[in-house]
N, C-alpha and C positions, 0 to 999 in steps of 0.2 A: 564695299566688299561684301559679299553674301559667302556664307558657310552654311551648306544642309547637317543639322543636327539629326539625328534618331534615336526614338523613345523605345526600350527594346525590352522586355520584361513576360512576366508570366501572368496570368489572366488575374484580373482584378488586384493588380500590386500598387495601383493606384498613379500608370502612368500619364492618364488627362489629367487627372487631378493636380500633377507637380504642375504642368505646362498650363491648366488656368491660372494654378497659384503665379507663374512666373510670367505671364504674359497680362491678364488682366487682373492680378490680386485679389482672385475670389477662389473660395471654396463652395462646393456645393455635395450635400448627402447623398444627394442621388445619385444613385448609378446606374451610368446609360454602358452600354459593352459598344466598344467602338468597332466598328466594320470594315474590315479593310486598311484606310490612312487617313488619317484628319491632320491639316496643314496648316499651321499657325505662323504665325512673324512675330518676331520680334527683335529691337534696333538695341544694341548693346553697346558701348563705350569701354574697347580696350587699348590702354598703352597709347590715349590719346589718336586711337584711331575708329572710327564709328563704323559698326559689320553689323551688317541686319542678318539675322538666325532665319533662318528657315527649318522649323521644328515638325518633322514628319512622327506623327503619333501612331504607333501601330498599335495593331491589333493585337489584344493578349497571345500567348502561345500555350497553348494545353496538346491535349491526343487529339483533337478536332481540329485546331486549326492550326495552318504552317506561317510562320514570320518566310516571308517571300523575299528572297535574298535577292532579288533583284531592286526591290524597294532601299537596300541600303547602298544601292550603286551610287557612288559621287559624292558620300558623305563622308562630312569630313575629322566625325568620330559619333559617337552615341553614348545615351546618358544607360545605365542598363540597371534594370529597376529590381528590386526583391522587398517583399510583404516581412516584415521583420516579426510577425505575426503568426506568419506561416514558413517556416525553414523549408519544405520541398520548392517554395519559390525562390530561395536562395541557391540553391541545388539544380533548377529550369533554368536559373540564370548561370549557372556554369554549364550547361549544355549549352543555352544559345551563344555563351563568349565562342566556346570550339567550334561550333556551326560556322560561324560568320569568319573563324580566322582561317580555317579549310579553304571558306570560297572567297572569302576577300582579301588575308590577310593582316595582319594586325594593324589595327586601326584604334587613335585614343578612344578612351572611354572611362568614364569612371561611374563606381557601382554607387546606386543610390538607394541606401536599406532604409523604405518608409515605412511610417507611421507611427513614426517615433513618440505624437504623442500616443499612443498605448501602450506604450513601452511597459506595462505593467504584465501585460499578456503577450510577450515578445519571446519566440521559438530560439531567435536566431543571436547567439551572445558572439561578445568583442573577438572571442578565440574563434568562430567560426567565420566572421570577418574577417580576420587576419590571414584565416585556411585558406580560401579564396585565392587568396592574391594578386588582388587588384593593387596596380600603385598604388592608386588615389581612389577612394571612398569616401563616404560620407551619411550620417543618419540622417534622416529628411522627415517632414511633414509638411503633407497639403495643407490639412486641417488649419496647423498654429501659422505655417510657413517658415518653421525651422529647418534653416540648412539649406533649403530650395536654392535662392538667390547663389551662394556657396557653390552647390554642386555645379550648377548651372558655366559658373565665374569658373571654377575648374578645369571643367572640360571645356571651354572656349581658350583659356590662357594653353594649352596643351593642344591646340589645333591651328593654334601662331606660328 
């Protein structure tokens, strides 16, 4: 069984980031700005039954560039990313949930507020998560890889 996941967030919330952390266990400093879609696999184990992910990483969304709603046709929910760092990308990510439920309708997903390890210069606190109102949430880090695997298990167990 294949499930198309989508990585859907504000520009530099550190959406490749989770997806190397989650598919190859690496982090890396650099940052490249992704173009368009970068397509990744990976083979998961749910409820004793094996679904290979197919992880469509988009492109940030700022005033420059548009999340092309036709790239989330078929998928079978999306992880939707916010900089916990930066609270207007918590705020981009409550425009892009309305976008997508306009033209696609509601679809699972669950929010993933990274960067949790800086949590020390973190904009976006518990009550601002909970404003949201997402179901299901979760604080993440590429960096440590907290929470990664989590959100990930989430949103697959919710697209069963």
């Amino acid at each position: 069984m294949q499930k198309k996941v989508c990585m859907v967030g504000g520009f530099a919330v550190g959406k490749t980031s989770l997806v190397a952390r989650f598919v190859k266990s690496i982090f890396s400093e650099k940052y490249l700005t992704t173009v368009g879609v970068k397509i990744d696999k990976k083979v998961v184990r749910v409820n004793d039954k094996e679904i290979t992910l197919i992880l469509w990483d988009l492109a940030g969304e700022d005033e420059f560039l548009q999340v092309r709603m036709s790239y989330l046709r078929g998928c079978a929910g999306y992880l939707l990313v916010a900089d916990g760092t930066r609270l207007p990308t918590l705020e981009k990510a409550a425009d892009l949930r309305s976008r997508i439920e306009r033209e696609l309708g509601r679809l699972p997903f669950v929010l993933a507020v990274n960067k949790l390890d800086l949590d020390k210069q973190w904009e976006v606190d518990d009550a601002a998560i909970r404003d949201f109102g997402a179901a299901t949430w979760v604080k993440t880090s590429a960096k440590t890889g907290e929470g990664v695997e989590e959100a990930f298990a989430m949103l697959v167990r919710q697209t069963c």
